[in-house]
C-alpha positions in Angstrom: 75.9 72.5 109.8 76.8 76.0 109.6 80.1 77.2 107.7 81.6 80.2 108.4 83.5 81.9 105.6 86.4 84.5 106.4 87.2 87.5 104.7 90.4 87.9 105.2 92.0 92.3 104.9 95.0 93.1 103.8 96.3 97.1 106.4 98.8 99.5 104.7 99.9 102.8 107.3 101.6 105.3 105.2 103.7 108.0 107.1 103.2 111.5 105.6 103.5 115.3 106.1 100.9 117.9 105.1 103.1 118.8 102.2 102.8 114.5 101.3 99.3 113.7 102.8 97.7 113.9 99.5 100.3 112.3 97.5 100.1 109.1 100.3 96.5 108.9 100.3 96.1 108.6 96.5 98.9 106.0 96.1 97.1 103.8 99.0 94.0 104.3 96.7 95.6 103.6 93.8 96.7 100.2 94.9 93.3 99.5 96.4 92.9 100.3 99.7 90.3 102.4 100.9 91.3 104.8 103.5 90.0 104.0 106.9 91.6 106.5 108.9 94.2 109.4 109.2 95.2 110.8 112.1 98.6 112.7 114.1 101.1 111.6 116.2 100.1 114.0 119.2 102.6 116.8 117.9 105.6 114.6 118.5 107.3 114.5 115.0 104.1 116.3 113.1 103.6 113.6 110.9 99.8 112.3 110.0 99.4 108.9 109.6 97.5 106.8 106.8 95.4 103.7 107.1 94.1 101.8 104.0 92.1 98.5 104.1 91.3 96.3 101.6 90.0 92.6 101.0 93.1 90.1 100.6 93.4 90.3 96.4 91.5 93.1 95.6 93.5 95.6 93.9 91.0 97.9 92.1 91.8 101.4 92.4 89.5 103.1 94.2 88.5 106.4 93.1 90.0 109.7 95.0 89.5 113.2 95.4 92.1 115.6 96.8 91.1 118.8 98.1 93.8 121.2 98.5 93.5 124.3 100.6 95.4 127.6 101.8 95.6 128.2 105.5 93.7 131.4 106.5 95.3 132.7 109.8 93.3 133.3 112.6 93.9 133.7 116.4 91.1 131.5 117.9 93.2 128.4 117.7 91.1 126.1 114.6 92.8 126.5 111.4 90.3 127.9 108.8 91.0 127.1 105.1 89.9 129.2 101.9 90.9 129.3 98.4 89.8 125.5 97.7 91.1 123.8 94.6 90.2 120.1 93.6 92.1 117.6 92.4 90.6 114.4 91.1 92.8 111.2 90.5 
């Protein structure tokens, strides 16, 4: 007989702006979650959204490191960053 066992994972989705994208990301991880994607909202309200997973229970905080960079202007249409500074937390 073969038993199957099921993990069962708890989702989060926090709603942030580039100003709040680090401060979302390190509460998810704080809580547990490990992020499992970010992505935009195709332009429409410039917000970037914030997925953490994490098995039903476990509430560990997970360990995260927040880069924070300075927009260097450019004209070819990619966004360049310099001036890097690390936070960890």
């Amino acid at each position: 007989m073969v038993v199957l066992e099921r993990t069962v994972y708890d989702t989060q989705v926090a709603v942030a702006t580039l100003e709040t994208a680090a401060t979302a990301t390190t509460n998810l991880a704080s809580q547990g979650y490990i992020i499992t994607a970010m992505g935009g909202d195709a332009g429409l309200t410039d917000n970037i959204l914030v997925v953490g997973t994490r098995v039903r229970g476990d509430s560990l905080p997970r360990p995260m490191l927040v880069l924070q960079k300075m927009p260097n202007t450019s004209n070819s249409g990619y966004r360049s960053f310099t001036n890097a500074s690390a936070t960890r937390v």
